[in-house]
N, C-alpha and C positions, 0 to 999 in steps of 0.2 A: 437466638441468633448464633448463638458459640456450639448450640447442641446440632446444629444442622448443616455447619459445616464452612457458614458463611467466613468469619476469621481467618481461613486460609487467605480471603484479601484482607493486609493488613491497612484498613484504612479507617479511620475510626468517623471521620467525616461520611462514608458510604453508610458505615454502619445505623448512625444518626439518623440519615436522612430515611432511611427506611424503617426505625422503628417510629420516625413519625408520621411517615405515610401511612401506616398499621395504625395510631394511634388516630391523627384525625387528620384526612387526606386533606390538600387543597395547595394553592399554586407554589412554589417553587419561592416565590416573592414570601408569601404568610408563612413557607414551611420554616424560615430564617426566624422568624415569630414565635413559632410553637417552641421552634428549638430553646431560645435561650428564654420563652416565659414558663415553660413545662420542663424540660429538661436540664435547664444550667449549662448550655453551651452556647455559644457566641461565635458565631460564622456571618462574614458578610456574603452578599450575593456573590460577588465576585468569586470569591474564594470555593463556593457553593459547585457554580460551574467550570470551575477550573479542573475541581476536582472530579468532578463528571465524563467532564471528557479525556481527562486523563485514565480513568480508569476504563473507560470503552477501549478507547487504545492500547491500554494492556492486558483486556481481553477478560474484563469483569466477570462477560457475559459465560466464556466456554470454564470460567474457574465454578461459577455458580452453582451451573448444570453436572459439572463433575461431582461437587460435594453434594448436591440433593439426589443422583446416581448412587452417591457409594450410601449415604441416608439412607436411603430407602431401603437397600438390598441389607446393610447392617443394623439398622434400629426397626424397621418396619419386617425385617424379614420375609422382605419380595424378590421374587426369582427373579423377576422383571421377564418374564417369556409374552408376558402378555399386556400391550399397553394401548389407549386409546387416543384417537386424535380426532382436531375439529377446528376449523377455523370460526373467525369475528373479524367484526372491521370496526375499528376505531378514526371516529371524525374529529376534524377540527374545529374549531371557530375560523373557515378560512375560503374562498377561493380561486388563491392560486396554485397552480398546480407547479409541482418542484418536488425533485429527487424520488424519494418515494414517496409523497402525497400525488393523489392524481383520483378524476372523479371513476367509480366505479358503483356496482352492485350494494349499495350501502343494505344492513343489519338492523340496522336502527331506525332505519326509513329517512335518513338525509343524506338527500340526493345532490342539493343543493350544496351540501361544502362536499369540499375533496377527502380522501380519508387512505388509513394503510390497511392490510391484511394482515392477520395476526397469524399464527398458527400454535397450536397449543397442545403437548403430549403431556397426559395424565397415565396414573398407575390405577390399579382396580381400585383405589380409595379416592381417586380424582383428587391425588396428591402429584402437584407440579412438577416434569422432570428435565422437558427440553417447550423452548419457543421461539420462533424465527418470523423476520417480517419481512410485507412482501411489497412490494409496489402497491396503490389502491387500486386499479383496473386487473389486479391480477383473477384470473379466473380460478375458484377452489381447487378444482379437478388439477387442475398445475403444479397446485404447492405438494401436492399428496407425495411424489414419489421423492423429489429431493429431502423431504423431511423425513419422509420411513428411512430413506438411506443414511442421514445424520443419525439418528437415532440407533440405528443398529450396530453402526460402526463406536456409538458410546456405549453401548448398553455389551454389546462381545457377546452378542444372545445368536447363539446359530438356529437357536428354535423358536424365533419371537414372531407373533400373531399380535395382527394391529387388527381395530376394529374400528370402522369408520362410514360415514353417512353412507346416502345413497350418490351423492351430489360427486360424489370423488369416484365413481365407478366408472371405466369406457373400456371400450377393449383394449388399447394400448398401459395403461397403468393394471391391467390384469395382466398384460402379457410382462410388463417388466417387475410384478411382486413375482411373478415364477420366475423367472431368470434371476434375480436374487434371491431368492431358497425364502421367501418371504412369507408368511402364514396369515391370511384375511378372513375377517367376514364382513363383511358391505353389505348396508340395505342395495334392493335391489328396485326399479323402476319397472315394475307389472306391465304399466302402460304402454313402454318402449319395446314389449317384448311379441315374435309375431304371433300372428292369432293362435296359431294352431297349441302353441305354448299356451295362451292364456285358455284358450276351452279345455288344454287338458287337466290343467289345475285346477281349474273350477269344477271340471266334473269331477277329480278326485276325491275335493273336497268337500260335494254337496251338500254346502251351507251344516257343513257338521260342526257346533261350536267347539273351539278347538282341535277340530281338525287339522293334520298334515299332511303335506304331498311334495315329494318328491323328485326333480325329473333334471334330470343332462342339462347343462345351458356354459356355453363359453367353454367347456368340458370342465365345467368342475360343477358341482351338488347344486340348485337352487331351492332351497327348503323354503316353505310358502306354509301360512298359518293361517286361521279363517279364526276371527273372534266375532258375536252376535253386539258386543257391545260398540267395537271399531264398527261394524254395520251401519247400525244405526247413525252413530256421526255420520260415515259416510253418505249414508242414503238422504239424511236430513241438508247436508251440504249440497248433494246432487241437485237437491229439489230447489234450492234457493237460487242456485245457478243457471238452473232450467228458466225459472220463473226473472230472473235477470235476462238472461240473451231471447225470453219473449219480449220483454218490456222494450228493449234496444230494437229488437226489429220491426216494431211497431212506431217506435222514433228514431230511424236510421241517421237523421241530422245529429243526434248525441254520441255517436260512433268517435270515440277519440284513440282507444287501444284495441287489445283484441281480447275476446270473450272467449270461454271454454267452447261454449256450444251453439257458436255462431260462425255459420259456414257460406264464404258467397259460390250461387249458382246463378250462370248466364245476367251472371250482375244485378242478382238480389239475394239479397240475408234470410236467410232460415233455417230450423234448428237442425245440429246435425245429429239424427236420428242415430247413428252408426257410433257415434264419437258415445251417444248417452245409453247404448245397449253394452258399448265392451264396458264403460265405466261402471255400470249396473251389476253388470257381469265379475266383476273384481273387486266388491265391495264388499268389506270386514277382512279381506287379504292381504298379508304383510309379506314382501319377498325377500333371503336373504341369504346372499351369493357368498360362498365359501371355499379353499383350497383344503380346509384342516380335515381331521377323522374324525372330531368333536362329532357324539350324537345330535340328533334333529335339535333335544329339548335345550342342549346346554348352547349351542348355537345362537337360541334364540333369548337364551336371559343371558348372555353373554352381550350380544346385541342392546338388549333393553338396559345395561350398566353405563351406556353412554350417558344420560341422564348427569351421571357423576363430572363430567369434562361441562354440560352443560353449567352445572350448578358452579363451579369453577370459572366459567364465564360469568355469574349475576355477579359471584364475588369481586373477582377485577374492575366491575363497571359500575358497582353499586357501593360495597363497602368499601373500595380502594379505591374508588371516583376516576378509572384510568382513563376517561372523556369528559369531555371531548381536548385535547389535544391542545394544547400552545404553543409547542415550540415548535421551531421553523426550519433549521438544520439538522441533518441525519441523525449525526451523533449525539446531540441533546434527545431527539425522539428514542433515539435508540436505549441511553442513559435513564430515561425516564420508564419505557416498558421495564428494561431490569429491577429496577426499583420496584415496580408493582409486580413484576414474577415472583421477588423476593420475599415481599408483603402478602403476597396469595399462597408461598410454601409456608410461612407463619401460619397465618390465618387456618390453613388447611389440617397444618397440625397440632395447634391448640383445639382444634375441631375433634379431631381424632382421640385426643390421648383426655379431652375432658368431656364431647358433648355438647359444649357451648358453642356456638355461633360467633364470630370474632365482635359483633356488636355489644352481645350479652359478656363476652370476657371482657371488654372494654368500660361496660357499665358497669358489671362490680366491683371492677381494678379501682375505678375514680369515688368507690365510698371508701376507699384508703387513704387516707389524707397525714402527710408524716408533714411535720412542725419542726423547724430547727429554731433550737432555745440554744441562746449565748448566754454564758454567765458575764457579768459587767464587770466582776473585780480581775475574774482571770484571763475574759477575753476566748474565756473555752467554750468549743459548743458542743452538742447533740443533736441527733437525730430522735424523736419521739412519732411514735405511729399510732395511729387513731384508733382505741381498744372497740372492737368490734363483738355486740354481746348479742345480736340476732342469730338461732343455732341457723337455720338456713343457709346465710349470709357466710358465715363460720365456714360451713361445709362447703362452699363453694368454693371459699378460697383456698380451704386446705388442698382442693383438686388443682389451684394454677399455684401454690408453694408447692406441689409434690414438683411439680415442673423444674421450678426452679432450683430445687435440691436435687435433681437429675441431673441439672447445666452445671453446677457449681463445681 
């Protein structure tokens, strides 16, 4: 906590509550629990959230993001020119809609409660550095340019390239990453693009595994890759969807949404021949839209490094349980992301500097078990730690004590 920078807020109740959320996540009510049955500290709820929203208000959030900023660039030694972004949507048990909960596009497939928008910037080790939240109806493509513009104006990068889905691509957020001197690579949407584009790709690339091609789009580079193995998904998915919008136009009464490859004519269903030859046509092709000078190859593992912001997502939702959601006012919701921001820059870089997965550091932390003996005449105590004689066990831990003799 002290090695990354957090300490700049001096609040030692923030502190707590976030090495227990790292420890073993769960409600705000049990964290009061863990605190004084695991830790030796004694905080009532009250006191809990007082101190939460005091610290939103003096801006927990932008002190956070500064120290995991200068982190990174001084212990990680990263230039930061190059960082990735991705949203999620976090639900509630809830709904009513209010402030920024409100129903949207859920992530998690519940449609059913309300939920917010997350937005989340990683560095190339999909170590946390800035996150911002949006309304839940807010649409991806929206949050993309105020958040590169946050980010740049922290980061002081006049050369910084973001890399980011396809879903935040439209011609107006291409047109203003160029008017802010902005550096992208964005998948790109094949499908959306017009024919003459897509046959000339494909004939470039005729079905050469690993194949690339080339061509003008939006005026800047759209580099397009052709893998046999992506093919095959593809074409196997085709087939299954083909063989669904038969099934539907054969029971038109079961029509409740709309299907890939079901098209009405003169007011009947059937399949649309056109829709399933460009898709055929694009199949093992991956598109991806670029301003930089980066070559073809480094473009495209560049792109494929997103992965890292995903796996930064399982951790917030899975090991730090940041869903579904309880609290009901802004500023608690808001108090509570930070808290799990803080817990995912841990997590991420015990990850980093040992290898472990924040579960597995958590599992061999707790075969350490320290005993305080009082002596009875003097009323004196000690601390005695559980002699650990497994060499494995041993080796493990000397990798989270080197840590800790780095903090000290």
């Amino acid at each position: 906590y002290r090695h990354l920078g957090f300490d700049n807020f001096p609040d030692p109740i923030i502190r707590d509550l976030i090495a227990a959320r790292v420890y073993q996540p769960v409600s705000k009510l049990e964290i009061v629990e863990i605190l004084e049955d695991s830790f030796d500290r004694s905080y009532s709820l009250k006191t809990v959230y007082r101190h939460l929203k005091t610290a939103v208000e003096k801006n927990l959030k932008d002190c956070f993001q500064a120290a995991l900023i200068n982190f990174v660039k001084t212990d990680l030694n990263d230039s930061l020119r190059l960082v990735f972004y991705d949203v999620t949507t976090l639900a509630f048990d809830s709904h009513a809609r209010e402030g920024l909960k409100d129903f949207g596009f859920s992530k998690d497939h519940r449609f059913q409660d309300v939920q917010i928008v997350v937005g989340l910037v990683v560095n190339r080790d999909g170590f946390p550095l800035y996150f911002d939240v949006f309304n839940g109806k807010t649409f991806e493509g929206k949050t993309f340019i105020p958040v590169v513009e946050k980010i740049k104006n922290l980061l002081a990068s006049p050369e910084l390239t973001v890399i980011a889905d396809a879903v935040m691509v439209s011609r107006l957020n291409i047109e203003e990453l160029n008017k802010r001197k902005i550096g992208f690579i964005v998948g790109a949407r094949l499908g959306n693009l017009p024919r003459q584009f897509q046959e000339k790709i494909s004939r470039e690339i005729s079905g050469a595994d690993g194949g690339i091609a080339t061509v003008n789009y939006l005026n800047h580079r759209l580099v397009c890759q052709y893998l046999s193995s992506r093919a095959t998904k593809d074409r196997s998915d085709r087939e299954k969807q083909i063989e669904k919008a038969k099934r539907i136009i054969f029971s038109p009464s079961k029509i409740t949404g709309r299907f890939k490859f079901v098209e009405t004519v003169n007011g009947k269903y059937k399949v649309n021949e056109n829709l399933v030859e460009k898709t055929k046509m694009l199949e093992g092709i991956k598109g991806y839209l670029t301003n930089t000078n980066l070559d073809e190859q480094t473009i495209i593992s560049r792109y494929h490094d997103l992965w890292r912001i995903e796996k930064s997502f399982r951790i917030t939702k899975s090991d730090l349980e940041a869903r579904p959601i309880f609290h009901q006012l802004d500023k608690t919701i808001i108090s509570h992301l930070i808290i799990v921001f803080a817990g995912l820059a841990i997590a991420r870089y015990l990850e980093i500097k040992t290898g472990f997965s924040l579960k597995k550091t958590i599992k061999i932390a707790k075969k350490v078990l320290t005993h305080k003996v009082i002596i009875a005449k003097t009323g004196e105590s000690a601390l005695i730690e559980t002699k650990i004689t497994d060499p494995i066990l041993c080796g493990q831990l000397e990798k989270l004590r080197a840590l800790e003799y780095q903090m000290s």
